[in-house]
C-alpha positions as CSV (number, residue, x, y, z in Angstrom):
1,X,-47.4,-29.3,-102.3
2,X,-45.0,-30.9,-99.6
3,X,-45.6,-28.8,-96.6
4,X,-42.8,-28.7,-93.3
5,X,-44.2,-31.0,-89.8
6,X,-42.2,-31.6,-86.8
7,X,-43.1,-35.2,-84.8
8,X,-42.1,-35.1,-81.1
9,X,-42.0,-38.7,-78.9
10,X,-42.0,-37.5,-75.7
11,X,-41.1,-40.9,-74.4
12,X,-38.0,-40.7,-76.1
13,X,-37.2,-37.2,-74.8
14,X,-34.1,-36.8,-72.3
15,X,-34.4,-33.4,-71.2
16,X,-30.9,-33.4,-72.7
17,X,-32.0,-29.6,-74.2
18,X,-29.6,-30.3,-77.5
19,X,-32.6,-28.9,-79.7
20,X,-32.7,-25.6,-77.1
21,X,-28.6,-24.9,-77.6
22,X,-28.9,-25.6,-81.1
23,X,-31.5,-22.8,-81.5
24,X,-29.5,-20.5,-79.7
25,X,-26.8,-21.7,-81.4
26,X,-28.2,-20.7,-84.1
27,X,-30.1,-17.8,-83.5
28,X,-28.4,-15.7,-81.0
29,X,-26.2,-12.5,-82.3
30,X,-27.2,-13.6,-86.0
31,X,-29.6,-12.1,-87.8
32,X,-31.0,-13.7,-91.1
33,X,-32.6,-10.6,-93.1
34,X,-36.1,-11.9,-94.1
35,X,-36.5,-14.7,-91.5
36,X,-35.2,-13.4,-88.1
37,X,-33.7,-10.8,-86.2
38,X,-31.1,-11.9,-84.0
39,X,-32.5,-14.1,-80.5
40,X,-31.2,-12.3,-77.3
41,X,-28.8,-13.8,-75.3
42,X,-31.2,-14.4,-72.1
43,X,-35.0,-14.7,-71.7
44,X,-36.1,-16.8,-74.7
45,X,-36.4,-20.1,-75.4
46,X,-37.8,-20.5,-79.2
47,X,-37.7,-24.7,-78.2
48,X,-38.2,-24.8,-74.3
49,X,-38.5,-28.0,-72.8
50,X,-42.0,-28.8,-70.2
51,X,-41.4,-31.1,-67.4
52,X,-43.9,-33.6,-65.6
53,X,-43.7,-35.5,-62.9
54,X,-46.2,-38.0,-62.2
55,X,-46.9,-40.1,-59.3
56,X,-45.5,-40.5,-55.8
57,X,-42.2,-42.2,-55.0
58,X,-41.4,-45.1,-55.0
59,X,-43.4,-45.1,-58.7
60,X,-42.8,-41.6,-60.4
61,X,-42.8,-41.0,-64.0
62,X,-41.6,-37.8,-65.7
63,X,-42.2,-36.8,-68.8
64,X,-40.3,-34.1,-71.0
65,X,-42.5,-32.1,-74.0
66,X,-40.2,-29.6,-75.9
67,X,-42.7,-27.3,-77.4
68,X,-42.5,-24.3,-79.8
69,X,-44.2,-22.1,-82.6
70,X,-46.7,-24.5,-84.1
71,X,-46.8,-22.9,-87.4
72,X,-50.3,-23.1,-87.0
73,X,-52.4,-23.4,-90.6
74,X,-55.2,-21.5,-89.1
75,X,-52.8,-19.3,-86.9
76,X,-53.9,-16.4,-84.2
77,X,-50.8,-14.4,-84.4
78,X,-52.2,-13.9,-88.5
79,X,-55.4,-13.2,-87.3
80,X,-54.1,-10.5,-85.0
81,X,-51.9,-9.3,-87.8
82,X,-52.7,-5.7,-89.0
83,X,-49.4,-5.0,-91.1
84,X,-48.8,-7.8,-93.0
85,X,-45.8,-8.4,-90.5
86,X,-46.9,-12.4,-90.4
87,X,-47.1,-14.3,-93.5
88,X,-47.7,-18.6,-94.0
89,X,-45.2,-20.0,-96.6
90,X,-46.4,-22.3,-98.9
91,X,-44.4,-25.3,-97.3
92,X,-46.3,-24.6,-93.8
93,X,-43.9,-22.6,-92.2
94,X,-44.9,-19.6,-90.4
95,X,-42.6,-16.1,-90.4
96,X,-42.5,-13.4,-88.8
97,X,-41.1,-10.5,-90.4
98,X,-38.3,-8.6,-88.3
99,X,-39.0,-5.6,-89.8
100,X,-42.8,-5.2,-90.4
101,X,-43.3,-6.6,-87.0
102,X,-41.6,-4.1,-85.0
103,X,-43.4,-2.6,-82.0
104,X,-46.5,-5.4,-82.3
105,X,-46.6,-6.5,-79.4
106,X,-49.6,-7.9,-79.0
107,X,-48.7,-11.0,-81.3
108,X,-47.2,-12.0,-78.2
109,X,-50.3,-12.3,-76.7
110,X,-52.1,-13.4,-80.1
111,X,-50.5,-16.6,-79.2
112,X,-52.1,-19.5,-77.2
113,X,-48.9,-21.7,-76.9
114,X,-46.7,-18.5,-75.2
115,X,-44.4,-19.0,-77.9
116,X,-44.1,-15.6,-79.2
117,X,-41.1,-14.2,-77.3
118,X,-41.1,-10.4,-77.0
119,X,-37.3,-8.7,-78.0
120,X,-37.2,-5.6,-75.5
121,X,-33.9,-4.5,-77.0
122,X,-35.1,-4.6,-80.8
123,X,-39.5,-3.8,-80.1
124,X,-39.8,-7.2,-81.9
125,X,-41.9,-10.0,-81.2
126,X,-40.1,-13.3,-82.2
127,X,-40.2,-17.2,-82.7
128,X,-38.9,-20.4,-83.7
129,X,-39.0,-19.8,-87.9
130,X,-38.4,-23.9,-88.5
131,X,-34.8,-22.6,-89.1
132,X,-36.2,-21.4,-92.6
133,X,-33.2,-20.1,-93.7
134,X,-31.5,-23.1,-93.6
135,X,-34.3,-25.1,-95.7
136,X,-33.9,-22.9,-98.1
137,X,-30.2,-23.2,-98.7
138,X,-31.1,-26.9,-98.6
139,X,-30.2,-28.3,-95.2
140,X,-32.1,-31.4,-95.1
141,X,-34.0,-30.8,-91.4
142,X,-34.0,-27.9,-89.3
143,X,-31.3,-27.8,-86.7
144,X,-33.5,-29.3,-83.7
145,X,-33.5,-32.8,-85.7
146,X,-30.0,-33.2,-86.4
147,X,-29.2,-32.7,-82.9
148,X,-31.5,-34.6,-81.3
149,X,-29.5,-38.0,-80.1
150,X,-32.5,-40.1,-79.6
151,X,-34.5,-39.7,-82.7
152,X,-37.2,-38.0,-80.5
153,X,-37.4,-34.9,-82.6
154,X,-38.3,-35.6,-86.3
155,X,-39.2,-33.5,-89.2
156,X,-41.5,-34.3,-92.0
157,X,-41.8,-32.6,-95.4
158,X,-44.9,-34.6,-97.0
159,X,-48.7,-33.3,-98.6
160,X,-50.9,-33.3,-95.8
161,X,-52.9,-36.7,-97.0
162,X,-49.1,-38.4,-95.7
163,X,-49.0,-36.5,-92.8
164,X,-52.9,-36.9,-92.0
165,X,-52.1,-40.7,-92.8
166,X,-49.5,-40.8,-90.4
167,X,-51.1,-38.9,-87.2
168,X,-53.6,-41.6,-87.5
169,X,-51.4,-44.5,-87.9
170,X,-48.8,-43.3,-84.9
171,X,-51.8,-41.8,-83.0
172,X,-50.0,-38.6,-83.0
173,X,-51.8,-35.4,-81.1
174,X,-51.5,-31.8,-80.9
175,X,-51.2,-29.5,-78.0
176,X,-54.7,-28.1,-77.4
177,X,-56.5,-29.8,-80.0
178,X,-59.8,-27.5,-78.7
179,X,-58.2,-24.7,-80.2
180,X,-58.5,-26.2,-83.7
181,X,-55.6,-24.3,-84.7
182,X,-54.5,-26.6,-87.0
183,X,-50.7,-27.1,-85.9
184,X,-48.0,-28.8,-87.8
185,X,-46.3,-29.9,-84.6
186,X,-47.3,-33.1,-83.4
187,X,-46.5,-35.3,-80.5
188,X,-46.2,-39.1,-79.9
189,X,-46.7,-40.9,-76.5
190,X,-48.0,-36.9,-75.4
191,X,-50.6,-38.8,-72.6
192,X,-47.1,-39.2,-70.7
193,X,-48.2,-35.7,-70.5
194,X,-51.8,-34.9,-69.8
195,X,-52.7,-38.0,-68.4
196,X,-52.0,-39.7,-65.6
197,X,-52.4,-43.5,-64.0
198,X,-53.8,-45.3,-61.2
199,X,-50.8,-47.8,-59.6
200,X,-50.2,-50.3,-56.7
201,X,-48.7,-53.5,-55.6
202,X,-50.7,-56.7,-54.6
203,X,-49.3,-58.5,-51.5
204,X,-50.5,-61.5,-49.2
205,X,-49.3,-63.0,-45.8
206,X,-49.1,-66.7,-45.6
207,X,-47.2,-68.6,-42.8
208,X,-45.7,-65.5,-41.2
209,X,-43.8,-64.4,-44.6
210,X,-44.9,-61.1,-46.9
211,X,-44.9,-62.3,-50.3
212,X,-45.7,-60.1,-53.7
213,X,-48.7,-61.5,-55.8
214,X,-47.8,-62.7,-59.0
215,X,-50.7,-62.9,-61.7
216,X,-53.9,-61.2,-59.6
217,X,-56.2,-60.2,-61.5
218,X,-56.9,-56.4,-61.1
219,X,-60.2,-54.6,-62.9
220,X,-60.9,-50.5,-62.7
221,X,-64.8,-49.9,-62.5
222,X,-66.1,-46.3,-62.5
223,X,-69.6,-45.9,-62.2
224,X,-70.2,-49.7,-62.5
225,X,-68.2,-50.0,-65.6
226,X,-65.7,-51.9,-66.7
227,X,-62.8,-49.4,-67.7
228,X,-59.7,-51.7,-68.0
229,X,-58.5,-54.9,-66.4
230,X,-54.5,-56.9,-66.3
231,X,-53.1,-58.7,-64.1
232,X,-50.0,-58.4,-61.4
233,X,-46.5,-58.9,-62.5
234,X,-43.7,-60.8,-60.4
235,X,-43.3,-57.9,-58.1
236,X,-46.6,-57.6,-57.2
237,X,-47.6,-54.4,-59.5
238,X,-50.1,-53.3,-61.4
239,X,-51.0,-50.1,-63.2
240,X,-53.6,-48.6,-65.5
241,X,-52.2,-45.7,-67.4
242,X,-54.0,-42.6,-69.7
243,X,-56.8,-41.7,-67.1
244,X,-58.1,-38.4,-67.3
245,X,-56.6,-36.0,-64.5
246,X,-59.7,-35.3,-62.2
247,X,-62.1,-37.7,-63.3
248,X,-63.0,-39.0,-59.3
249,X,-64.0,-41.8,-58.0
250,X,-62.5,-45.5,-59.5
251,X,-62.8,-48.8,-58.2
252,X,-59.6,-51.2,-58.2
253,X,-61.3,-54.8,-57.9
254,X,-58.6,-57.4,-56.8
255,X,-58.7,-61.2,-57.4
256,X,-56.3,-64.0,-57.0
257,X,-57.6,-67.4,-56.7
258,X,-60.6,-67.6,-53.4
259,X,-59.3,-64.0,-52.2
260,X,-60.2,-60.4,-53.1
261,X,-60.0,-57.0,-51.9
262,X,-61.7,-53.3,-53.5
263,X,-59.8,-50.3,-52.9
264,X,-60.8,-46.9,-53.7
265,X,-59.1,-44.1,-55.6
266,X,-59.5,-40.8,-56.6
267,X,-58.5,-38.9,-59.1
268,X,-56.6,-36.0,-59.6
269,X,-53.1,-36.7,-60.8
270,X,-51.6,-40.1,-60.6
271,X,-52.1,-41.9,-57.8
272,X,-49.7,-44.4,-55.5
273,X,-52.2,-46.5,-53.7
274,X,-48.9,-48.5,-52.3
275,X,-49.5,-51.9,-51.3
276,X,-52.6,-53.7,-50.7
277,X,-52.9,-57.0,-49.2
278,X,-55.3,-59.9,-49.8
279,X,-57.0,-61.3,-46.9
280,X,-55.3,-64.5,-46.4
């Protein structure tokens, strides 16, 4: 059977928060009997946006995740369950019943994404249903998609051999995979996100005059080993991207023509290491 995914490319995300409104949009003061109780007007974000800022200025890269239930196939918040109040539909999507789960408030905590919002008003612990009740009256994507003006929100109704196809093809990950929680939302370009890069700019002094390198060669070594290697562009720059935050000590070896130079770096997050110049 055809079961409901969302794909997320964070590098297309704005931080524009369309998909957020549209969910409150949707969502707040409306209740749809069998799928949700209505959202309250302040404190909840069924689709809330992450922010990341990477790097040190002048080269700083942020990245924007918007995350939300993962309508899990192997979910915690079931697993907690003791009333029947959370049930998997056969299409993948996971409800929550606003009237069997009044007063369960530890589904909120059942959770490992935080994305089980807890109603005060109502006793009700809540989430993003995959705007169900529009699927079922036959919209063609939940409300997030439409709305999304860069295309970095899409959802997928496929059998999971497509959707398993196309995680491998369009090296698409989940948000903690260690979990093995099996989520059906997944996210493109994500190491914008959890990893971070190693940067700098190549410079030389000849004749008085500062110049940019163009074309160094530039290798990262850690532990003796070749990690990765490219060369400057015509500013100068180089950088090595989805390193592991925290992983120490690197090497960035430097060649262009009879000169070199070997800087260290540590890791942490991303690192500036600004410009370097060759001995002349």
């Amino acid at each position: 059977m055809k079961k409901w995914n969302m794909i997320i490319d964070v590098a297309e995300c704005t931080n524009c928060n369309l998909c957020t409104l549209a969910s409150m949009d949707e969502y707040v003061d409306n209740a749809w009997p069998g799928y949700s109780a209505p959202m309250p007007r302040h404190g909840h974000r069924w689709i809330d946006i992450l922010q990341k800022e990477r790097g040190q200025v002048p080269v700083v890269d942020v990245a924007y995740v918007p995350t939300m239930c993962n309508h899990c196939d192997d979910a915690p918040c079931m697993k907690a369950d003791k009333v029947g109040a959370v049930r998997k539909r056969a299409d993948g999507i996971v409800v929550i019943d606003p009237e069997k789960a009044k007063g369960q408030r530890h589904l909120v905590d059942a959770c490992p994404y935080g994305h089980i919002w807890w109603n005060d008003e109502l006793d009700l612990p809540q989430a993003w249903p995959f705007d169900a009740h529009l699927l079922d009256q036959g919209w063609p994507h939940p409300r997030g998609h439409q709305s999304c003006p860069t295309g970095a929100m899409r959802a997928i109704q496929c059998e999971d051999e497509e959707m398993t196809r196309l995680a491998r093809e369009e090296n698409l990950e989940v948000l903690k995979p260690e979990l093995g929680t099996k989520p059906r939302i997944y996210y493109k370009n994500l190491w914008r996100f959890t990893k971070c890069f190693i940067t700098g700019t190549v410079s030389v002094k000849a004749n008085n005059v500062i110049d940019c390198v163009e074309s160094a060669q530039v290798k990262l070594v850690k532990d003796g080993a070749l990690v990765a290697e490219t060369a400057t562009d015509n500013y100068g720059d180089f950088q090595f991207d989805k390193l592991d935050e925290g992983s120490g000590r690197y090497v960035v070896e430097i060649r262009f023509g009879e000169m070199s130079k070997a800087v260290e770096a540590t890791l942490g997050a991303s690192i500036n290491l600004g410009e370097i110049r060759l001995p002349a």
